[in-house]
C-alpha positions in Angstrom: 0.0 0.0 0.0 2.8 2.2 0.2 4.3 2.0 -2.7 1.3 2.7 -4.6 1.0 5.7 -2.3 3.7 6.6 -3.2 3.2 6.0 -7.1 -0.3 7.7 -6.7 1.2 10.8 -5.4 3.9 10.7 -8.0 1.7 11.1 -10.4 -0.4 13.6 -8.8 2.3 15.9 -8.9 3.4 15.6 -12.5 -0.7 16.5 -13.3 -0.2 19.7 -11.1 2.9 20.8 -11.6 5.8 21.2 -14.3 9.7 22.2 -14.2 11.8 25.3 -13.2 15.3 26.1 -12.5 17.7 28.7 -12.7 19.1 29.4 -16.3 22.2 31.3 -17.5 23.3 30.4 -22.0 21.4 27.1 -21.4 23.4 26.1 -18.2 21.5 24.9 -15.1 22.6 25.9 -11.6 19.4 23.6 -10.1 18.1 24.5 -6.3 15.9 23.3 -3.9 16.5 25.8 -1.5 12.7 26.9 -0.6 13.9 30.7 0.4 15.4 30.7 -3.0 12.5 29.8 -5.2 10.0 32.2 -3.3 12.6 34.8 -6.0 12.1 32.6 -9.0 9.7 33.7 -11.4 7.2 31.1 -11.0 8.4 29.6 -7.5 10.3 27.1 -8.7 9.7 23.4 -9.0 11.0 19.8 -9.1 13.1 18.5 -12.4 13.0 21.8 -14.3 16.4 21.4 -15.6 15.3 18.9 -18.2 14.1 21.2 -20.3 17.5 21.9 -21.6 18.3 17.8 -21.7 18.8 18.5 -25.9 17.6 20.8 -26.3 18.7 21.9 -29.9 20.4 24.9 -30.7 18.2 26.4 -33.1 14.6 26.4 -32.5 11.8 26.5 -34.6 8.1 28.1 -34.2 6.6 24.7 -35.5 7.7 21.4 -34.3 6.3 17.9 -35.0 7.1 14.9 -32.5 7.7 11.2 -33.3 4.4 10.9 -32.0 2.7 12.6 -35.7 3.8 9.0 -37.9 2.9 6.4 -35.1 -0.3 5.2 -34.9 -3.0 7.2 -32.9 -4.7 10.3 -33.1 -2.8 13.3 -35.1 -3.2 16.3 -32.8 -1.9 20.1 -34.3 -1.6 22.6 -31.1 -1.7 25.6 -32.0 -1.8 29.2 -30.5 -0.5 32.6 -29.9 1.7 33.8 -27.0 0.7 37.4 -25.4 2.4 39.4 -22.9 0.0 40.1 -19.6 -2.3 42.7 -21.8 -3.6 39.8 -23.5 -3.0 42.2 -26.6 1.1 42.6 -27.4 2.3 39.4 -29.0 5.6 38.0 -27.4 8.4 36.8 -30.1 11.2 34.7 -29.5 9.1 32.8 -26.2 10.6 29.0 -25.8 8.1 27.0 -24.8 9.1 22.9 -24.1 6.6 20.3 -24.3 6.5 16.5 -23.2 3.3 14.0 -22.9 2.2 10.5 -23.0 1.6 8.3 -25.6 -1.0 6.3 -26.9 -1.0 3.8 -23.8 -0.8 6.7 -21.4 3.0 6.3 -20.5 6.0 8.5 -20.6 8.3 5.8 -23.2 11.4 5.4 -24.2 13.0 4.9 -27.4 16.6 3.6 -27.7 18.1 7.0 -28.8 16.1 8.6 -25.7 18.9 10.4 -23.4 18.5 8.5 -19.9 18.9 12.1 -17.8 15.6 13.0 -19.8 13.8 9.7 -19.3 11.3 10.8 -17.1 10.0 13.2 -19.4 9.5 10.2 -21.9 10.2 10.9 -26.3 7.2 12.7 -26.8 9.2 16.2 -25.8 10.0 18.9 -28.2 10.6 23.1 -28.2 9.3 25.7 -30.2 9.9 29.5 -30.5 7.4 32.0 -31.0 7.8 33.6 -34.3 7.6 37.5 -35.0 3.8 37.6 -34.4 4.3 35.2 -31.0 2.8 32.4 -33.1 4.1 28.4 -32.3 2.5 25.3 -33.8 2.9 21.3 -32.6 2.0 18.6 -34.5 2.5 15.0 -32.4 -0.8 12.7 -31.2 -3.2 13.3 -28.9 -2.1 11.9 -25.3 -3.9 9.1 -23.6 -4.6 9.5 -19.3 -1.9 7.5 -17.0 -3.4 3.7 -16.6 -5.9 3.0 -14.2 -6.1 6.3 -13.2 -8.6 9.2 -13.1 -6.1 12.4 -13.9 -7.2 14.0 -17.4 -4.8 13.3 -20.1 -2.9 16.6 -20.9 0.3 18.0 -22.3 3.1 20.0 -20.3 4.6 23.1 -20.9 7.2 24.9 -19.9 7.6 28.5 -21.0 11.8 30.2 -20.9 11.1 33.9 -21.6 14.6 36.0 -23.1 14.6 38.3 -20.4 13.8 36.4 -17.4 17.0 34.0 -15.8 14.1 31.1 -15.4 11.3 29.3 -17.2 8.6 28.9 -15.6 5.6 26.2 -16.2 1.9 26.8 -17.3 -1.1 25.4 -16.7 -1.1 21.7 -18.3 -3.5 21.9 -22.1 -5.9 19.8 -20.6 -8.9 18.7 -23.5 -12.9 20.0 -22.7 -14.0 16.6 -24.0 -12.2 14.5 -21.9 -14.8 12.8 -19.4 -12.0 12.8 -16.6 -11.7 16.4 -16.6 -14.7 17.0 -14.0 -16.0 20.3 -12.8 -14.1 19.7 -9.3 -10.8 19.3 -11.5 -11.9 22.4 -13.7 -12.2 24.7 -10.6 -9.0 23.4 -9.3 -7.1 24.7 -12.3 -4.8 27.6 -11.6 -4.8 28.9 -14.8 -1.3 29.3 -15.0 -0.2 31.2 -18.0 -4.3 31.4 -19.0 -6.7 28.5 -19.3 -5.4 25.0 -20.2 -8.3 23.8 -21.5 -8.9 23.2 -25.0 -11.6 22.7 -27.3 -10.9 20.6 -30.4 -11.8 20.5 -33.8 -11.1 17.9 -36.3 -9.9 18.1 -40.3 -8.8 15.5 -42.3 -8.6 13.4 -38.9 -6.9 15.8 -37.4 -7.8 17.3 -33.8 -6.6 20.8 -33.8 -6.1 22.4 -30.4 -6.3 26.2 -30.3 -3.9 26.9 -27.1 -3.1 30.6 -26.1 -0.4 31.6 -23.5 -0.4 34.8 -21.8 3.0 35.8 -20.3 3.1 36.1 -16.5 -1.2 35.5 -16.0 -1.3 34.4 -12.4 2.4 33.3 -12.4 4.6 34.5 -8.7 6.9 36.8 -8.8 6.4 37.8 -12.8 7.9 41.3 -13.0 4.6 42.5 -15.6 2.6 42.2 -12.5 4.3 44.9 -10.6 4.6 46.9 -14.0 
């Protein structure tokens, strides 16, 4: 009973939360000192330094994961990123992704990196382009196994002027019958709402997903602003 304890709360905390760390050229000086990350943009969190685990050197605003050829359901995600306004478009944003596959696990592939294994091979980056515009294509992500979290899709946004990323509310899917109204209201909306309608072409889901820059995030300096 402990162990899955344990497991259960493992997973739990994956659902709520996402990565942070500090970040100088793409090297990680990693704390868990609490006083410390009260001053991170964000507060900090557990395992953030895997986001630079290869990441590559030049990043694009559309990315497509292995996850687009294997066998399950294409999914496009698609959105803008704003600064707080919610008007100005944000250029040059890095925002790293991960999610499950078809089964609902994090997997491996032989040519994964081990340090990033956690993460899984569904993981990728994009950039914002010049109107703050990014675009994933991989497949839609199936809930973890016998259990009751909605499925969903991290992300991790670095902004150019800030030392660390910080994460946003998971994209989360409005037809998903786990997503309840008690999980709804428990969303932070981290970085905006999560949740996502989809609409399907050529079998294709397509995800709208918007990100506004510091939107309920701690220690953002556009709040003070």
């Amino acid at each position: 009973m402990k162990m899955k304890h344990q497991y259960y709360c493992l997973i739990v905390l994956l659902f709520l939360t996402s990565c942070n760390k500090n970040h100088k050229d793409f090297k990680q000086t990693y704390t868990n000192n609490p006083e410390k990350s009260m001053t991170l943009v964000g507060g900090g969190c557990d395992g953030c330094e895997i986001m630079y685990k290869g990441i590559p050197k030049t990043i694009a605003a559309i990315d497509t994961s292995a996850g687009w050829n294997e066998r399950g359901q294409k999914l496009v995600v698609k959105g803008t990123v704003y600064q707080l306004d919610s008007k100005t478009t944000a250029q040059n944003v890095i925002i790293y992704y991960w999610h499950t596959d078809s089964n609902g696990l994090y997997s491996q592939k032989k040519e994964s990196k081990n340090n990033a294994a956690i993460h899984g091979y569904l993981r990728g980056w994009v950039k914002t382009d010049a109107s703050g515009n990014y675009a994933i294509h991989t497949l839609r992500p199936a809930p973890y196994p016998k259990e009751t979290l909605p499925a969903h899709i991290h992300f991790s946004v670095k902004e150019l002027n800030l030392q660390n990323e910080y994460y946003t509310d998971d994209l989360v899917f409005d037809d998903d019958t786990l997503l309840t109204n008690e999980k709804r209201i428990a969303l932070e909306k981290r970085g905006g709402s999560g949740i996502v309608k989809v609409t399907t072409s050529n079998d294709v889901q397509i995800a709208i997903h918007n990100i506004i820059l510091g939107r309920n995030i701690p220690n953002h300096p556009a709040i003070n602003k």
